[in-house]
N, C-alpha and C positions, 0 to 999 in steps of 0.2 A: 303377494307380500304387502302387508302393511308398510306405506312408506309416509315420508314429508313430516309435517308438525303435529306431533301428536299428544295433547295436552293434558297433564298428571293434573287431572281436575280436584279443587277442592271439594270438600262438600259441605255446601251453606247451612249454617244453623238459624235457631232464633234467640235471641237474647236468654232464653230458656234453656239454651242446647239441643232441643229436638232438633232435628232435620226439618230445613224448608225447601219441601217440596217446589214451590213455588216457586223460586229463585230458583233450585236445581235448573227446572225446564228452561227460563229467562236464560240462563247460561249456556244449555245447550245450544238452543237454537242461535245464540249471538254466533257461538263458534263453527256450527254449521254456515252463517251467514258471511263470517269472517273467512272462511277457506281453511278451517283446521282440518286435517287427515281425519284424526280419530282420535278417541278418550279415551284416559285410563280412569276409568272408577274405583273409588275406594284404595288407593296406591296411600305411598305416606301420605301426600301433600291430603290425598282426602280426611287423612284423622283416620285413618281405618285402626290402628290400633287401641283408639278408645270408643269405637261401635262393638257393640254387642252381634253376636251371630244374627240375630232377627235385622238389625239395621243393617249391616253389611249385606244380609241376601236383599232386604226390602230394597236400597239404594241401587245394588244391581240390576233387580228389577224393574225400576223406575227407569232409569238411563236406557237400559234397552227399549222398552216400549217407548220411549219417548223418540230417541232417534230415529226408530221405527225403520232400518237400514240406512238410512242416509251418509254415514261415516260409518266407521266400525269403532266399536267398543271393544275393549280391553279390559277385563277385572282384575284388580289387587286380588287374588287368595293366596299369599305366601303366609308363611307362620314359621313357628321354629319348633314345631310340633308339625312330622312329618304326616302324621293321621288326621288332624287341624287342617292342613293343608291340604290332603286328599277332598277332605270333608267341603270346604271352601271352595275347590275349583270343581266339584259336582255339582254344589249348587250354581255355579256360575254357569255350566255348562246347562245345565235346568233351565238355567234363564232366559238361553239365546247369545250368549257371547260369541262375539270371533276368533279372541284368544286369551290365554290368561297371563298373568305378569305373576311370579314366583320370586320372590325376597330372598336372596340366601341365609339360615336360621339365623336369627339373632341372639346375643347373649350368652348360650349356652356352648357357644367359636368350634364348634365340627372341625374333624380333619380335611385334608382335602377328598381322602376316600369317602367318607360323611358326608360332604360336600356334592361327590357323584352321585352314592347310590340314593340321597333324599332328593334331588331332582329326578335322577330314572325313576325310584319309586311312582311319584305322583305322574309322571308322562306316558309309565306304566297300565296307572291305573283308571287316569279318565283320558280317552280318545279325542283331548281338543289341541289346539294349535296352543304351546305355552312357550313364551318368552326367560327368561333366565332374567334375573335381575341379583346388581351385584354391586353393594353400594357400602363398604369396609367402612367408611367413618361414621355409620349407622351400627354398622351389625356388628361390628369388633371381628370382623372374618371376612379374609378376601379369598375369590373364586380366582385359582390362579390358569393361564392361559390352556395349559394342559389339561385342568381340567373343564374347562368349557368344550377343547376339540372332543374329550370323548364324550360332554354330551351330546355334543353336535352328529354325532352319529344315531341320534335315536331320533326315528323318523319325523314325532311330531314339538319337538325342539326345534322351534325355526327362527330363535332371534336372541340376543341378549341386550339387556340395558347397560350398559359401563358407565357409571357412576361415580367412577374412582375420579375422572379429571384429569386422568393423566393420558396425553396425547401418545406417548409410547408406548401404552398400556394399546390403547384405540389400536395402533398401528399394527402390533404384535396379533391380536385378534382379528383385524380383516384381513392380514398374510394367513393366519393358521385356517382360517374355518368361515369366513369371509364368502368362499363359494359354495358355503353348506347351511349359513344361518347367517339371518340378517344381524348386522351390528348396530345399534343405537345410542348414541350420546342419552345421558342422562343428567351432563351438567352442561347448564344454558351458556356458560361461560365459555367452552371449549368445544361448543355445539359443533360451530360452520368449520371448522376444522378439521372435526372429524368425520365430517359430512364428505367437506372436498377430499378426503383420505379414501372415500370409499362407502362411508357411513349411510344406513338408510334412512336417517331420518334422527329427530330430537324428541326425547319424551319431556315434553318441558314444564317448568314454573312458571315462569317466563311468559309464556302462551296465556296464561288464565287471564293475562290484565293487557297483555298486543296482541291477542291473535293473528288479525293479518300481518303486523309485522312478521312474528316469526312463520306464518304462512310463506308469504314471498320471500325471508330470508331461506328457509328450508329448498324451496324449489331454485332458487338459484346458486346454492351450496351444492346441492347432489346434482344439476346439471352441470356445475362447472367440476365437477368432482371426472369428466368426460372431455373436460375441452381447457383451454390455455389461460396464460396468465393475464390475460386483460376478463377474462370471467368471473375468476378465482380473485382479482385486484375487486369487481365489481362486488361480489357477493361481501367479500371483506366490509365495504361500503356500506352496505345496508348494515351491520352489525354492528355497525360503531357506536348507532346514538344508542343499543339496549347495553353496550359494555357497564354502564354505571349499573345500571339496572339491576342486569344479571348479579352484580356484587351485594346491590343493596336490599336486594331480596333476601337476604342470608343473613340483615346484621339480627338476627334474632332466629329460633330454629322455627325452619320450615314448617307450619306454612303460616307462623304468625304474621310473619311483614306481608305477604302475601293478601291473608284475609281480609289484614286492616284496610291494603291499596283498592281489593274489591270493595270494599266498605266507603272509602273515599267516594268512588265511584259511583255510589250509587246502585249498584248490582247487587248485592248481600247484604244481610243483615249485621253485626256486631259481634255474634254466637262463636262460641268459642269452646271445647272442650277441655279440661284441668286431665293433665298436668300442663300442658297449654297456656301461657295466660296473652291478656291483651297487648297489644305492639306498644313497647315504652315508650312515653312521650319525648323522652331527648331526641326520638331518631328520628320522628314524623317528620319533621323538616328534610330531612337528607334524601328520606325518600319520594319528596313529593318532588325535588327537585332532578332528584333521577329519570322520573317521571315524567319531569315536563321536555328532560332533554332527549327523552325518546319519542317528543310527541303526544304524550298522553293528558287528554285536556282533560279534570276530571269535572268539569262542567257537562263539557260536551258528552266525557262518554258516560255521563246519568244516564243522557237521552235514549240509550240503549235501553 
């Protein structure tokens, strides 16, 4: 089981919008460096929904051979076209992945029966490890607990993202299907908590710009998620200084504040996909300063 910090990687452009390869790999290997679990490719925060098929396979591509096993990768092929989706997580499987990450449809609000038979479908019909991902203030459609246990019954379903933020939501899921399929925060905000609940891990924002913070916040969330309240007081601890963070990530949609802070950084380029646009300058301020209280020097970490 993929477990710890597992980071919903952006993916770097050039002021042109191609994809920069080149920074891709810089990224990698910082997060390999830093102590990340493993990578989601092409997930929202990557832009995958304004890459073309050819980018989406090509970026897959890339990220696998580049890791070259070192962590495990993760591919976004969710769509809301169940045949789209097939299509997406064969090529990923083509590629070498460890698992895929599956969107629940967007836009077009499925039932919940919808809901089940277009994740059976695609778990159906390509033989990899796929994760469920379920994130209602995106899709206009929530995957509700029921129907995660019956997909938790299909062999190669073995995790879901909950994205929703709501820690009773978290809770309601590692009671149902908890001992059948890993559960994962999907919001940085309510990460360590639903970690210490049970949770295996965080598919984070958050990661792209602290990896070893949420490195070591992750590992001592899910070990204290096993032992008492002076653990559970400590992991809290480490979470404190990314609380601004985790918020200010958000004043603009994902993964704009995001891309600008790697750009601070010196990591990425500026690139930017439309409908996307660049992080407004009234907010730079607020979030550089989130940033410094979480530690993040962004001199120092050019140096990377």
């Amino acid at each position: 089981m993929i477990s710890g910090s597992i980071v919903a990687l952006v993916t770097p452009m050039l002021d042109d919008g191609n994809v920069d390869y080149d920074a891709l790999a810089r990224l990698i290997d910082w997060h390999i460096a830093s102590g990340t679990n493993g990578i989601v490719a092409v997930g929202t925060t990557g832009e995958s929904a304004t890459l073309n098929f050819d980018e989406h396979w090509a970026v897959i591509k890339f990220v696998v051979a580049h890791v070259a096993g070192r962590i495990a990768v993760i591919a976004g092929t969710g769509a809301n076209s169940t045949s789209e989706a097939i299509e997406h997580t064969e090529a990923a499987q083509q590629h070498g992945v460890d698992a895929c990450l599956t969107v629940t449809p967007y836009y077009n609000k499925p039932t919940q029966q919808g809901l089940y038979l277009h994740h059976k479908t695609i778990a159906e019909a390509v033989d990899i490890p796929n994760i469920l991902y379920n994130v209602p203030g995106r899709t206009a459609v929530d995957m509700q607990t029921e129907t995660t246990l019956r997909l938790a019954a299909i062999p190669n379903i073995v995790g879901i993202k909950d994205a929703t933020g709501d820690l009773k939501r978290g809770a309601e899921l590692i009671a149902a299907c908890g001992d059948k399929i890993a559960v994962y925060s999907g919001d940085d905000s309510t990460a360590a908590e639903l970690m210490m609940m049970g949770g295996a891990g965080n598919i984070s924002v958050t990661a792209n710009i602290a990896p070893q913070l949420l490195s070591q916040l992750c590992k001592a969330a899910i070990a204290a998620s096993t032992a008492g309240e002076q653990e559970k007081e400590a992991a809290r601890n480490l979470n404190k200084p990314l609380a601004q963070l985790n918020n200010d990530l958000f004043l603009e949609a994902n993964p704009i504040p995001v891309k600008w802070a790697l750009y601070k950084m010196g990591l990425i380029g500026s690139g930017i996909r439309l409908p996307m646009t660049p992080f407004d300058a009234r907010y730079h301020q607020q979030l550089e300063e989130a940033m410094a209280l979480a530690g993040i020097s962004i001199e120092t970490a050019a140096a990377h």
